[in-house]
N, C-alpha and C positions, 0 to 999 in steps of 0.2 A: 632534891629527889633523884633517886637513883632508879632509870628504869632501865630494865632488861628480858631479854630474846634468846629464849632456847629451847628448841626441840624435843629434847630429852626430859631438862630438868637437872641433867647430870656431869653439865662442863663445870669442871673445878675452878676455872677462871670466874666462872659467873658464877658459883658459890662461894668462890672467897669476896669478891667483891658485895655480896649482898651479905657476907658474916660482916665486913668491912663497916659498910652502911650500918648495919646496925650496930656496929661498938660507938661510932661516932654518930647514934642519934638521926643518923640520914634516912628518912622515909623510904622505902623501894615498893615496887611495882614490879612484879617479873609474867611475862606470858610468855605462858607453857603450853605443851603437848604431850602425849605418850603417857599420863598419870602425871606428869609434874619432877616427878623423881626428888632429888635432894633438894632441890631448890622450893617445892611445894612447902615445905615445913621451914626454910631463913626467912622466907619472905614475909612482908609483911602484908602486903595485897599480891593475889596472886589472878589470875586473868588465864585460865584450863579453857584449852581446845581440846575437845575428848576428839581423837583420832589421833592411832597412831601412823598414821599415814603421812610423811616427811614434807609435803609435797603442799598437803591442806593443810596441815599444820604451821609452816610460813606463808603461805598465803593469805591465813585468817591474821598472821601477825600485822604483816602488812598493810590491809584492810584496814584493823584499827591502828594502827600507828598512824595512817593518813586520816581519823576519826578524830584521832586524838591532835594533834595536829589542827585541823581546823577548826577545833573544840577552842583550841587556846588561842588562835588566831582572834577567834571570836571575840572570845573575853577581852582579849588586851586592843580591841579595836580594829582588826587590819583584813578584815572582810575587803 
């Protein structure tokens, strides 16, 4: 699973990596801001923070990335 963080939506790094992902069958998860941009339409789960505000916008990333994170802690036992 391929997950990824961006602002925009519009880093060509992190749109080739999730064209990437999906030639090779790899799941992705991308969370976005600002509309999503190029990356709204590769991805295959997408995770929209409506603000385009830079600021809240990685902050909500980060939030659930430590969500998520514990989420899996969970499952795999390491509470």
């Amino acid at each position: 699973m391929l997950i990824v963080l961006s602002t925009s939506g519009n880093s060509q790094n992190i749109n080739n990596a999730l064209i990437k992902a999906k030639e090779l069958s790899i799941s992705s998860i991308a969370m976005l801001g600002k509309g999503g941009g190029e990356s709204f339409s590769i991805a295959e789960t997408v995770i929209l923070i409506d603000s385009n505000s830079t600021a809240r916008v990685q902050e909500s990333h980060q939030l659930i990335s430590h969500i998520l994170c514990e989420l899996i802690e969970a499952e795999l036992g390491y509470e």
